[in-house]
C-alpha positions, 0 to 999 in steps of 0.5 A: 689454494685454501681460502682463510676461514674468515674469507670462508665465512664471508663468501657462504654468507653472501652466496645464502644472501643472494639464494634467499633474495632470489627465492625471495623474488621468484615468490613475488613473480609467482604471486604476480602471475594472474590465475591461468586456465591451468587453475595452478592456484586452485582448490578443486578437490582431486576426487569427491565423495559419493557424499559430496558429488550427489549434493553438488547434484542436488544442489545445483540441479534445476526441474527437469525439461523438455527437449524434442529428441532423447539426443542417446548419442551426438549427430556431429560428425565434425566435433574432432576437427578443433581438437588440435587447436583446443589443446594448444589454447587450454591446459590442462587442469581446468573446469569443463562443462558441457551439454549432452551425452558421450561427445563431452567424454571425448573433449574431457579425455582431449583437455584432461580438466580437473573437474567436469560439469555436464549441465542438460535440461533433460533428467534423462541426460543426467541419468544416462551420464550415471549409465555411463558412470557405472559401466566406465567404472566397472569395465576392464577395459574398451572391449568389456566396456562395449560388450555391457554398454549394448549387451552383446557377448565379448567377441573373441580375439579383443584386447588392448590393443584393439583398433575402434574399428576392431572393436565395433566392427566385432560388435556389430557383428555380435548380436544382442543377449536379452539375459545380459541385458537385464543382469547388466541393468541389475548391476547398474542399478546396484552399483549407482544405489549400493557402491555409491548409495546415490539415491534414485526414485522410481522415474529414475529408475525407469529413466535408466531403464529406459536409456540402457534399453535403447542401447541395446536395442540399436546396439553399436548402430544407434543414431541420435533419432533412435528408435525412429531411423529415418524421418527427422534427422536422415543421414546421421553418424552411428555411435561406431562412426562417431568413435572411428571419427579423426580429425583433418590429420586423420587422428582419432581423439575419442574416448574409446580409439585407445586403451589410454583415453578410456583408462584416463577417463574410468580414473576420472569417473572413478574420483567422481569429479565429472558431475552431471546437472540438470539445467537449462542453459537459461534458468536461474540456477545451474550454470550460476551455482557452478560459477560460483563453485569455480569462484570458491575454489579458484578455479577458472572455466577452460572449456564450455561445450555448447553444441548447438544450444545457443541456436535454439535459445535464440529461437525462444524470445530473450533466452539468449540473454538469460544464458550469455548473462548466466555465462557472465558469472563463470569465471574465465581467463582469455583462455577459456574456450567456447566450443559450438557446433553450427550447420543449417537450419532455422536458427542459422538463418541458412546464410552460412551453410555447413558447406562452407566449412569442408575443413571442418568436417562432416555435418554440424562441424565444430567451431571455437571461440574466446568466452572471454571475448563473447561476454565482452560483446554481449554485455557491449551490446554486440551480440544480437542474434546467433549469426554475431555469434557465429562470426566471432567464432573460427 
């Protein structure tokens, strides 16, 4: 049955009523939905110019400090085990930060963050993340990438879809080519000052250097104390055992266990929206001129991994202090997710050993806690030593 015109009229008019009303409200709800730690809201640019990301550095960075090891690779071999959980609790798009050197790439690659800060007091952690930089961007794939990263020629019968243990297994096997090693230095340089025309002074230069070459010299088999072996620091990972490393279901996150991770992780490099700062976690400057970076653009920080930095910040008179403060100006969400590694020691009093935590895995196992929450303590005056700290994480 045909409906008279006039009726017509009536029924699409109040159906465009009712559309518009509904827009109308789901607008209202979107502007009611507090800024998640998914940044849905935020400004961050989807990629930095060479420009933007070496004054961000600039800007941010403080001098250059002390730290009693070169700390080339991690020595926790449990930092996969919170994965899971640190997936289920952070979304995607947010702001990573973080300490050290290849570990963050793995928790980057796992919380796909939109931008990532790695704040180190050490120049030469900055300088290694430039390393990095340069080879992720100018490697094909996993195998090229591992083949410049220690010098040594690509062994044959790798591909994409070579399994990590393939991988290191092959370039364990394969040895060291001093003529590769310099040309490779060579490209790194020239990719960093010319490609990026980042400008580097001579101590950088010989940073780099000098990072590159431990490299090569411990090869797929460095460890955290190289070049000393053993002494300080028996039984750590090598950097082949940490990237063939799961988690307690046996899954492997790291950013070199497949073609994807690594691929996701060159596109991120790629867009220049992981920026390495020099700082100390307690200095007046880098983790403040981030928060306010995060504050501009309306984002949230997701994720802080933090090693085990605080344990030694307890160990230096009101330094604990300094840093919870700085962590107090970053803006977070209840989402937003410390991530510290713990085990024995002096700073952790020996009164919770990393035995206690068999679930967890391995040496210095990993463990996570709400930023949110710890602010809320510290600036309560709940926090007065590193073992509060370690009984509110899980």
């Amino acid at each position: 049955m045909t409906l008279p015109l006039r009726i017509r009229r009536f029924v699409i008019l109040n159906a465009a009523k009712d559309l518009l009303s509904l827009a109308a409200a789901t607008a209202f709800l979107t502007v009611g939905v507090p800024l998640s730690a998914a940044n849905a809201q935020s400004t961050l640019p989807s990629r930095l110019t060479d420009k933007e990301i070496w004054q961000l550095n600039a800007d941010f960075s403080e001098a250059n400090g002390y730290f009693r090891s070169d700390n080339f690779l991690s020595n926790e071999t449990g930092f996969q085990f919170v994965i899971p959980e640190l997936v289920r609790l952070v979304k995607p798009g947010g702001v990573y930060l973080g300490v050290g050197p290849e570990q963050n790439f793995t928790y980057i690659v796992a919380t796909q963050p939109k931008m990532a800060f790695i704040v180190d007091i050490r120049r030469g952690n900055m300088m290694a993340h430039l390393m990095y930089k340069s080879l992720l961007e100018t490697s094909k794939d996993r195998a090229e990438f591992l083949s410049r990263l220690f010098s040594r020629p690509r062994p044959s019968g790798l591909d994409t879809t070579s399994t990590p243990e393939q991988l290191f297994q092959a370039y364990i096997a394969a040895a060291p080519d001093s003529v590769a090693f310099r040309k490779n230095l060579a490209a790194i340089k020239e990719h960093l000052t010319k490609t990026h025309a980042f400008v580097l002074n001579d101590s950088d230069s010989k940073l780099l250097e000098y990072t590159y070459g431990a490299f090569y010299g411990g090869g797929p088999q460095i460890t955290y104390n190289y070049p000393s072996g053993g002494g300080f620091g028996r039984g750590m990972p090598n950097y082949a055992n940490l990237q063939m490393a799961t988690d307690a279901t046996g899954k492997n996150w790291a950013y070199l266990a497949t073609e994807a991770n690594f691929r996701w992780l060159k596109d991120f490099e790629s867009k220049n929206l992981l920026v390495p700062v020099v700082g100390d976690f307690a200095g007046p400057k880098a983790i403040r001129a981030v928060g306010q970076y995060l504050k501009d653009h309306h984002a949230i920080a997701s994720v802080f991994y933090t090693s085990n930095v605080e344990q030694y910040l307890f160990q230096q008179d009101d330094d604990w202090g300094k840093y919870y403060r700085n962590v107090a100006t970053l803006p977070l969400d209840s989402t937003s997710t410390f991530i510290r590694s713990v085990g024995g020691g002096r700073g952790f009093y020996n009164a919770t050993p990393a035995a206690s935590f068999p679930q967890l895995g391995g040496r210095l196992p990993s463990k996570l806690s709400s930023m949110q929450e710890l602010v809320k303590a510290f600036t309560a005056g709940q926090i007065q030593s590193y073992m509060d700290v370690i009984n509110m994480s899980r």
